[in-house]
N, C-alpha and C positions, 0 to 999 in steps of 0.2 A: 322361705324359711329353711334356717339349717338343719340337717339331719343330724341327729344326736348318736354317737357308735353304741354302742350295743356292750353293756359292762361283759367287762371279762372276768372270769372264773376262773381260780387259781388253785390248782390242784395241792392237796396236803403234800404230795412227794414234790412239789414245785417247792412252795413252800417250804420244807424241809431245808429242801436242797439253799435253797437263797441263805434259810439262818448257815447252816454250815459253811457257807463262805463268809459270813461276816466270823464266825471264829475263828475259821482258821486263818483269817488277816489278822486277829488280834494277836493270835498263835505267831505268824509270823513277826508282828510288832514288836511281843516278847523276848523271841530269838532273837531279832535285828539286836534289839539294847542288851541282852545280854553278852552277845557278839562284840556289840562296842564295848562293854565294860570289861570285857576282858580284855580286849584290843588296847585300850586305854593306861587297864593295871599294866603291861605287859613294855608299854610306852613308859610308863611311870620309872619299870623298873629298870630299864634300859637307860632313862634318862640318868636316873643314878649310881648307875655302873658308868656310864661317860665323863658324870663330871666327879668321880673318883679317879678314872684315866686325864683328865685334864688336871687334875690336882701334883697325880702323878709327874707327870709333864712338867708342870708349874716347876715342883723342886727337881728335875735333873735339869731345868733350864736356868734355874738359878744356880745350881752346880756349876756348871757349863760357865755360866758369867765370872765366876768368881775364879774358877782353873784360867778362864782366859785374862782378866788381869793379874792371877800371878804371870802368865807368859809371859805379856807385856812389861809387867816390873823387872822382870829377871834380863829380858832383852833390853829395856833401858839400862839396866847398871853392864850390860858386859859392853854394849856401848860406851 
């Protein structure tokens, strides 16, 4: 027959101590997402500051196309 171990007694400062780590992971779970959401908004805003510099871009590159067929028209007629 097997011998059955012998229950263990778990002190209230064990105890204690156990819950205090399940909060301070939730603690940490907290900060993690708040961490991200900031990280996120910060991403957010960044994304929209670039595609205002891409916008930018957009029109001197349409500039650009437009100076460069006047060039072109101006060298065809002295041609």
């Amino acid at each position: 027959m097997a011998a059955t171990p012998d229950p263990v007694e778990v002190s209230a400062f064990e105890h204690e101590h156990d819950e205090g780590k399940k909060n301070a992971s939730r603690g940490k779970s907290r900060d993690v997402v708040t961490s991200l959401e900031a990280r996120v908004s910060r991403l957010e805003s960044n994304l929209g500051t670039l595609g205002d510099h891409v916008d930018n871009l957009d029109g001197c590159c349409n500039s650009l196309e437009t100076k460069d067929a006047e060039i072109h028209s101006c060298i065809k007629d002295v041609l």
